[in-house]
DSSP file (Angstrom, degrees, kcal/mol; ACC not computed):
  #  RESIDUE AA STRUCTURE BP1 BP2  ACC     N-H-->O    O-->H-N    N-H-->O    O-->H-N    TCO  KAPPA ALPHA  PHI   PSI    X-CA   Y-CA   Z-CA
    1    1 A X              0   0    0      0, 0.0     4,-0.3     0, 0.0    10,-0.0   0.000 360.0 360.0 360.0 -32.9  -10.7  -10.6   31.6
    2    2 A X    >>  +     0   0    0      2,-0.2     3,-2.5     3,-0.1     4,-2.2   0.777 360.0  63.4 -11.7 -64.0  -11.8  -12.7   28.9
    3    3 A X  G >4 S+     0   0    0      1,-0.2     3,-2.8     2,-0.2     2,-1.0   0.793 102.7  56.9 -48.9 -88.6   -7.6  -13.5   27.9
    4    4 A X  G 34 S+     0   0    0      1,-0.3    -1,-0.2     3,-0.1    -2,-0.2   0.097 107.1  45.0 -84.4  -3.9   -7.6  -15.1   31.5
    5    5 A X  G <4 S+     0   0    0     -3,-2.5     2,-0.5    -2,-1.0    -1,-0.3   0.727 119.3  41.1 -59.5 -47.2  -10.6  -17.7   30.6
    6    6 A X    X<  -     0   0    0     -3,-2.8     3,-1.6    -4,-2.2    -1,-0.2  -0.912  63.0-160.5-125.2 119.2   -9.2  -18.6   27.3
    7    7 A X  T 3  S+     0   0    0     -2,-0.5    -1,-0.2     1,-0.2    -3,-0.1   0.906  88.6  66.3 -52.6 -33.2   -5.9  -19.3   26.6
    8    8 A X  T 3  S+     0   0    0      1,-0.1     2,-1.0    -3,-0.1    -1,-0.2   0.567  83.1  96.8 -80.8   7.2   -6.2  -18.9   23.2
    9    9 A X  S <  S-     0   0    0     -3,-1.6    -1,-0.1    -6,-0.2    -3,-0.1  -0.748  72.6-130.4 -76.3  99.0   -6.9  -15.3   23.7
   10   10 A X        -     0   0    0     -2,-1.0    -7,-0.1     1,-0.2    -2,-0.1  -0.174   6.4-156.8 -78.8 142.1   -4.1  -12.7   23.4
   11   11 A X  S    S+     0   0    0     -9,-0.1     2,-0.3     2,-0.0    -1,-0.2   0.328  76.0  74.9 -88.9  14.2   -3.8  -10.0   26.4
   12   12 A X        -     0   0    0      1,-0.1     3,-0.1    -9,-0.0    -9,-0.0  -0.916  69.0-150.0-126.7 161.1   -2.0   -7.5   24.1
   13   13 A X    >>  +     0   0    0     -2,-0.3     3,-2.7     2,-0.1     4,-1.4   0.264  50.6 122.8 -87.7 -35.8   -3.7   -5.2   21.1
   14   14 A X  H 3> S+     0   0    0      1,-0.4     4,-1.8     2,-0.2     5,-0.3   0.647  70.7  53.9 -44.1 -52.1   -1.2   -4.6   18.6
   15   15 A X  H 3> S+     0   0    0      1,-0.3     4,-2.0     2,-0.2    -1,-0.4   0.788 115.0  35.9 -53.8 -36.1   -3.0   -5.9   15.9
   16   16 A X  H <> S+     0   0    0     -3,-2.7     4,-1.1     1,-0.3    -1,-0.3   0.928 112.0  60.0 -89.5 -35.0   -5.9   -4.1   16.2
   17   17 A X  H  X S+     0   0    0     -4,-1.4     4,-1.7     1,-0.3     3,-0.3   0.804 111.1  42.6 -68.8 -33.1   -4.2   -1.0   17.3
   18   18 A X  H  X S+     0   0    0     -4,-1.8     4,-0.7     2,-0.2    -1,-0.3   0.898 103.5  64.0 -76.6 -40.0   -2.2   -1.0   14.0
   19   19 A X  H  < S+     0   0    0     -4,-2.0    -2,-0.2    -5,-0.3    -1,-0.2   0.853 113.5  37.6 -49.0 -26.6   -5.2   -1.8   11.7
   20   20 A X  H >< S+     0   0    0     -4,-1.1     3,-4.8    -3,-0.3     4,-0.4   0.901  89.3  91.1 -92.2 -73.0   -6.6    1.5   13.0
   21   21 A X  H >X>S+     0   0    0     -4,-1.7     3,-1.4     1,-0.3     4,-1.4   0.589  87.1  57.5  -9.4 -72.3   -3.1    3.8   13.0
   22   22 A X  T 3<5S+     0   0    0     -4,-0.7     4,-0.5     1,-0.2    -1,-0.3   0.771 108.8  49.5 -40.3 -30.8   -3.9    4.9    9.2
   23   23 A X  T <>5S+     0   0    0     -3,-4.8     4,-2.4     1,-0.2    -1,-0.2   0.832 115.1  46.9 -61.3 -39.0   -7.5    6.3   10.8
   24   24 A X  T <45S+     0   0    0     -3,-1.4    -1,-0.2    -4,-0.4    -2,-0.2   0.426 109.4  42.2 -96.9   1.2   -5.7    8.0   13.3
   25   25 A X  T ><5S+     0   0    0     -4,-1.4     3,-0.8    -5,-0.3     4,-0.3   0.644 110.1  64.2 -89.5 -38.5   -3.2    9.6   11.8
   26   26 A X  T >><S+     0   0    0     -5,-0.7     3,-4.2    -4,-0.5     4,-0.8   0.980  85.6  81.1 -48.1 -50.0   -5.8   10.6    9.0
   27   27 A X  H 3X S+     0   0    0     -4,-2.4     4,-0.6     1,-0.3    -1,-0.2   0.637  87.5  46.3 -34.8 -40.3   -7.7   12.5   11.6
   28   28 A X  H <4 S+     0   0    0     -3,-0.8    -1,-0.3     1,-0.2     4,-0.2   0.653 117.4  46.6 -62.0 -20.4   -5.7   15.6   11.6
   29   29 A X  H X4 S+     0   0    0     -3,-4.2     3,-3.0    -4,-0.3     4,-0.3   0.948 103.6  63.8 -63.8 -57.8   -5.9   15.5    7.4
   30   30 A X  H 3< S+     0   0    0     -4,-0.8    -2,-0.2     1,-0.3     3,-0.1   0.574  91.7  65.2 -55.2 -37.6   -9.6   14.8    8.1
   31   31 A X  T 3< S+     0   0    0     -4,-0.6    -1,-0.3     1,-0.2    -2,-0.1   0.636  97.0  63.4 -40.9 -41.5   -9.7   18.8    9.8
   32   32 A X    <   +     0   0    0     -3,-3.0    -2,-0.2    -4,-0.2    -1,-0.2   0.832  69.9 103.0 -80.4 -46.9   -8.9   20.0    6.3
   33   33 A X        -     0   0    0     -4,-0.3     3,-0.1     1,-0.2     0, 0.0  -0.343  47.4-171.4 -51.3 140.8  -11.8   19.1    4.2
   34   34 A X        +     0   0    0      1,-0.1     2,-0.4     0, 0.0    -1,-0.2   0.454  59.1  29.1-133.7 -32.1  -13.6   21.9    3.7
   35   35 A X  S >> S-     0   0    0      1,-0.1     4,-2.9     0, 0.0     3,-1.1  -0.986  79.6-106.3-139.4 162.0  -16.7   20.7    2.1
   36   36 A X  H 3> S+     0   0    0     -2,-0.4     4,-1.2     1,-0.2     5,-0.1   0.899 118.1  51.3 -37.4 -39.0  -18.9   17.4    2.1
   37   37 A X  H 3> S+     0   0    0      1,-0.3     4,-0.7     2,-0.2    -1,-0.2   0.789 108.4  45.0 -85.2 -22.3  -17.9   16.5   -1.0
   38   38 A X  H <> S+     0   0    0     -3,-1.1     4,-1.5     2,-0.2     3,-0.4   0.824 113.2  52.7 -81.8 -24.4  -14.0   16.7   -0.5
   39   39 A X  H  X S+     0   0    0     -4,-2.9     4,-1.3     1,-0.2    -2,-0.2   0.666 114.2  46.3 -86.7  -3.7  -14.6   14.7    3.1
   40   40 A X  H  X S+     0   0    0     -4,-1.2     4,-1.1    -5,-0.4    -1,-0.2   0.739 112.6  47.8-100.5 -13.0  -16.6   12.0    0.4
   41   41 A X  H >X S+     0   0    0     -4,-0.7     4,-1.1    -3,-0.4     3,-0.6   0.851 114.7  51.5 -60.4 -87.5  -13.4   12.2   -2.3
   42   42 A X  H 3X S+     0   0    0     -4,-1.5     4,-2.5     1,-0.2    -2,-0.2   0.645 111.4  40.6   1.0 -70.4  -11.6   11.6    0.9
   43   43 A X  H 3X S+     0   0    0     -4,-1.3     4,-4.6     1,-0.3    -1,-0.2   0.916 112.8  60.1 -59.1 -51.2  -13.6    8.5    2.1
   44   44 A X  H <X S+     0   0    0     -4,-1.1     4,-1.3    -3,-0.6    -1,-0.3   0.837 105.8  41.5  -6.9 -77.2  -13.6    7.4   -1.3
   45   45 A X  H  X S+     0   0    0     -4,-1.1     4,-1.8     2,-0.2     3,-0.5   0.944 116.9  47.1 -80.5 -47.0  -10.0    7.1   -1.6
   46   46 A X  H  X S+     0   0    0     -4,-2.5     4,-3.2     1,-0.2     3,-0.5   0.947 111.3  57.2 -34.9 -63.7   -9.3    5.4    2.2
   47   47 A X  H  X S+     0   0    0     -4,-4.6     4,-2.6     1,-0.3    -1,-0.2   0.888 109.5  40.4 -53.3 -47.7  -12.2    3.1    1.3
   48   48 A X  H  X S+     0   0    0     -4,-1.3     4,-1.6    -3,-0.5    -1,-0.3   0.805 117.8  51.1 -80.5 -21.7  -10.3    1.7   -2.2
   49   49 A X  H  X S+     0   0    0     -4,-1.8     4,-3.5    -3,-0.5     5,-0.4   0.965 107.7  45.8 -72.0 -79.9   -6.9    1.6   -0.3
   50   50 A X  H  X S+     0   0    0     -4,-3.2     4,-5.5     2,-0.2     5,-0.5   0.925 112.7  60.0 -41.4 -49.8   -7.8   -0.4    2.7
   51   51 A X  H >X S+     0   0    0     -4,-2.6     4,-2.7     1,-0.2     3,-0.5   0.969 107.5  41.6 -31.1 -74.1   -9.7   -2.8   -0.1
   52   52 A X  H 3<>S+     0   0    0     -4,-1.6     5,-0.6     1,-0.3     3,-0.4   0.922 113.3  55.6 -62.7 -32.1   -6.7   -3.6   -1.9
   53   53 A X  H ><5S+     0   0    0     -4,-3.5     3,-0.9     1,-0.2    -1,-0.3   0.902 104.9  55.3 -68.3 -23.7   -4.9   -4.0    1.4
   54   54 A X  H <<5S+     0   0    0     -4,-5.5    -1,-0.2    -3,-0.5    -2,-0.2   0.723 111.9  43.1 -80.5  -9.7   -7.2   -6.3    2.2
   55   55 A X  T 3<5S-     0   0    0     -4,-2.7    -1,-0.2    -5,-0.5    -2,-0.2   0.221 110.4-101.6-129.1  49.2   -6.6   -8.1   -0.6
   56   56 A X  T < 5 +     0   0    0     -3,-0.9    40,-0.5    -5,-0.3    -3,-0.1   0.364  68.7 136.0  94.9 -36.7   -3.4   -8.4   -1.1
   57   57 A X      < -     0   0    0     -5,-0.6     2,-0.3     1,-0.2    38,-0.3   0.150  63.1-104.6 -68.5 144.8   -2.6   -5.8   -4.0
   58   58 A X        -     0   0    0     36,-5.1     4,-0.5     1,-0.1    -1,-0.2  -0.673  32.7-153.4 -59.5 133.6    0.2   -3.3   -4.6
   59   59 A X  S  >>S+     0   0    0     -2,-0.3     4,-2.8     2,-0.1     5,-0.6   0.790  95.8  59.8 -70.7 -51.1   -1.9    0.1   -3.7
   60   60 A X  H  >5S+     0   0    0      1,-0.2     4,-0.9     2,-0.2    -1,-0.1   0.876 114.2  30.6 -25.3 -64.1    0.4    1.7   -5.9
   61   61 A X  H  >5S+     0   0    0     33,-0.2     4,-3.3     2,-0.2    -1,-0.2   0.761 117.1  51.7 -91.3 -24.6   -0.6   -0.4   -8.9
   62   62 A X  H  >5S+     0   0    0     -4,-0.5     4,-2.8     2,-0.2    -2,-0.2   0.908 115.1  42.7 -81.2 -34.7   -4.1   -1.2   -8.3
   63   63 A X  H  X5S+     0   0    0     -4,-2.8     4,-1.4     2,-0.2    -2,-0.2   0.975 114.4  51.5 -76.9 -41.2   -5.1    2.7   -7.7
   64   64 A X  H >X<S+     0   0    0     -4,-0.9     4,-1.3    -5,-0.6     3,-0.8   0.947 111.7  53.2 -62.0 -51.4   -2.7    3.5  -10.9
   65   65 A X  H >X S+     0   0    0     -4,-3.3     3,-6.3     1,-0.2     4,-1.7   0.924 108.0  47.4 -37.2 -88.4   -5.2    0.5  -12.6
   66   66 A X  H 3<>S+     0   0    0     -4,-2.8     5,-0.6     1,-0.3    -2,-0.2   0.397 107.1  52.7 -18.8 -33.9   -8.4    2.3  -11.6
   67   67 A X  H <<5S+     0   0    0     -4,-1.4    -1,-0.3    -3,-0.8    -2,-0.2   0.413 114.1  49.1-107.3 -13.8   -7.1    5.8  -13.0
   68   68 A X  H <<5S+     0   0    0     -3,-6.3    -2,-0.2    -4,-1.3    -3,-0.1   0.845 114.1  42.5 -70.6 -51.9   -6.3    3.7  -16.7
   69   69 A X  T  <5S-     0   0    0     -4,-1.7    -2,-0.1    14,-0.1    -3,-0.1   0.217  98.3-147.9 -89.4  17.8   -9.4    2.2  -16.8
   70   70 A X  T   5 -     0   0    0     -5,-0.2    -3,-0.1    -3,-0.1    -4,-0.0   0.680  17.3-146.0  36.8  99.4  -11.6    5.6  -15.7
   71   71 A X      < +     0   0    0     -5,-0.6     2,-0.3     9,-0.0    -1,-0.1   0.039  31.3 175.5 -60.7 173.5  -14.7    3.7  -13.7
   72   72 A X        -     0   0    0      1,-0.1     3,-0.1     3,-0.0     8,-0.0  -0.946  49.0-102.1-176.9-172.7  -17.9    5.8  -14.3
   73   73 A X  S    S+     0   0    0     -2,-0.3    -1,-0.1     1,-0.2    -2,-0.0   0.609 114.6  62.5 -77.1 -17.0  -21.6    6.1  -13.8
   74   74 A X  S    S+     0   0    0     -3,-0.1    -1,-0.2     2,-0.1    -3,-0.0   0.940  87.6 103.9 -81.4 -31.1  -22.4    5.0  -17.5
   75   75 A X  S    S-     0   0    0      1,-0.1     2,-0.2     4,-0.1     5,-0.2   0.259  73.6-110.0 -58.1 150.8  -20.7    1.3  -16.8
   76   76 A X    >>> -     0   0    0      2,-0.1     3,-5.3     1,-0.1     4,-1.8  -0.389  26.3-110.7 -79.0 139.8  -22.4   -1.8  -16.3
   77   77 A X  H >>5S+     0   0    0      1,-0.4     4,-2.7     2,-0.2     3,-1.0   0.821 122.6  47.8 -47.6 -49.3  -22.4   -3.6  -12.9
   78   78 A X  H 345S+     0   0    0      1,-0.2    -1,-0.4     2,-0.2    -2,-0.1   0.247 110.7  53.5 -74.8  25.3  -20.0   -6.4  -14.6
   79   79 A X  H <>5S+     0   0    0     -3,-5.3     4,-0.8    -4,-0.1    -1,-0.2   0.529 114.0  38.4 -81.7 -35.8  -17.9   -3.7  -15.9
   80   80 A X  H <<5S+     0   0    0     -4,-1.8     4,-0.4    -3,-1.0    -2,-0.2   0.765 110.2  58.2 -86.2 -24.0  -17.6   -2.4  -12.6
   81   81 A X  T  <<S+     0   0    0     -4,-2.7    -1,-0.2    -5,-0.5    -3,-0.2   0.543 101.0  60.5 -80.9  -6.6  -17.4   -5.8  -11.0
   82   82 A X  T  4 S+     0   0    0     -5,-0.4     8,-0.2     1,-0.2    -1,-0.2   0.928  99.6  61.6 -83.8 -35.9  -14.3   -6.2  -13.4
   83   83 A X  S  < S+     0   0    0     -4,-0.8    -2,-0.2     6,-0.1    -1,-0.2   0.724  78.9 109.6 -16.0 -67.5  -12.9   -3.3  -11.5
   84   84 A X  S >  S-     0   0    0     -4,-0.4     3,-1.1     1,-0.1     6,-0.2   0.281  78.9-119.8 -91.2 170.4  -12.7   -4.7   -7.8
   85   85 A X  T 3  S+     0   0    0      1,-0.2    -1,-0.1     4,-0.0     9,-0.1   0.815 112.8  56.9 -79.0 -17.5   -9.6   -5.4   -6.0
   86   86 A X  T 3  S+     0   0    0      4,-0.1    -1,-0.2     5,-0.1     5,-0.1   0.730  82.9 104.7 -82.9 -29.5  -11.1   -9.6   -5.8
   87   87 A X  S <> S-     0   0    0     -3,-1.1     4,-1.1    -6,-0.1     3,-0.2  -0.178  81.3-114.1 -79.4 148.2  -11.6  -10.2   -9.6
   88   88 A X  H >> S+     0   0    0      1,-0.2     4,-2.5     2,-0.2     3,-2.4   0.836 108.7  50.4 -19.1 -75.5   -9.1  -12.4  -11.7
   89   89 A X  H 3> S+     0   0    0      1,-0.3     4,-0.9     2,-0.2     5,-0.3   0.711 111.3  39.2 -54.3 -45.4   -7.9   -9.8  -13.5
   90   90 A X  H 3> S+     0   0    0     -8,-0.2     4,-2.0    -3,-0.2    -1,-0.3   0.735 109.2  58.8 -68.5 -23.1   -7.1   -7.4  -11.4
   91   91 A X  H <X S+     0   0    0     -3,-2.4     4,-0.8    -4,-1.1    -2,-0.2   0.827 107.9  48.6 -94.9 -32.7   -5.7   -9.6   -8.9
   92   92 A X  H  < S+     0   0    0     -4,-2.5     3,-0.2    -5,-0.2    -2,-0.2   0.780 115.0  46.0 -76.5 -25.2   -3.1  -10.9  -11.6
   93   93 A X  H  < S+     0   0    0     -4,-0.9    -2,-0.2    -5,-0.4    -3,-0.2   0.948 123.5  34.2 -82.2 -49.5   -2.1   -7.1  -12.8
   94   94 A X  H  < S+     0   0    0     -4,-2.0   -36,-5.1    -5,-0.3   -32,-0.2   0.147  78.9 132.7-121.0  44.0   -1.8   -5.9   -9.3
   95   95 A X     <        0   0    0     -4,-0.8   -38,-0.2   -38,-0.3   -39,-0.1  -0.266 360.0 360.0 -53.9 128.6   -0.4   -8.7   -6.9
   96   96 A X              0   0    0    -40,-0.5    -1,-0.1    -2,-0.1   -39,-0.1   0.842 360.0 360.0 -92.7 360.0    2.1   -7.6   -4.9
């Protein structure tokens, strides 16, 4: 009822309903993991995808970045922070 206070409010969904569609298609995938640690690969990978869609990036190129430049547990928080879909670097290699 809200849309019918405020105009500037839209009475239709779409957006949100698409922002979601990747989740909900996942779910039957989601069936498949078999142990914690594959449904935490899993999350993993969703989580770095939606990032670069939220910023802008080729997925394609950014994930293909990530798998050159092998993150790990020994690197240093500005190593890792060189890493993220926001940083300079990143943002000029994998713009779409």
């Amino acid at each position: 009822m809200t849309y019918l206070e405020d105009g500037h409010c839209s009475f239709y969904n779409n957006l949100s309903e698409n922002a979601i569609r990747s989740f909900t298609v996942g779910r039957k995938n989601w069936l498949f993991n078999a142990t914690p640690k594959g449904a935490t690969a899993s999350a993993l990978v969703y989580t770095m995808v939606e990032m670069a869609k939220a910023n802008e990036l080729n997925i394609y190129k950014y994930l293909t970045y990530l798998l050159e430049h092998c993150p790990s547990e020994d690197m240093s928080d500005e190593q890792l922070e060189a890493l993220t879909p926001w940083s300079k670097e990143v943002q000029n290699v994998c713009k779409n």
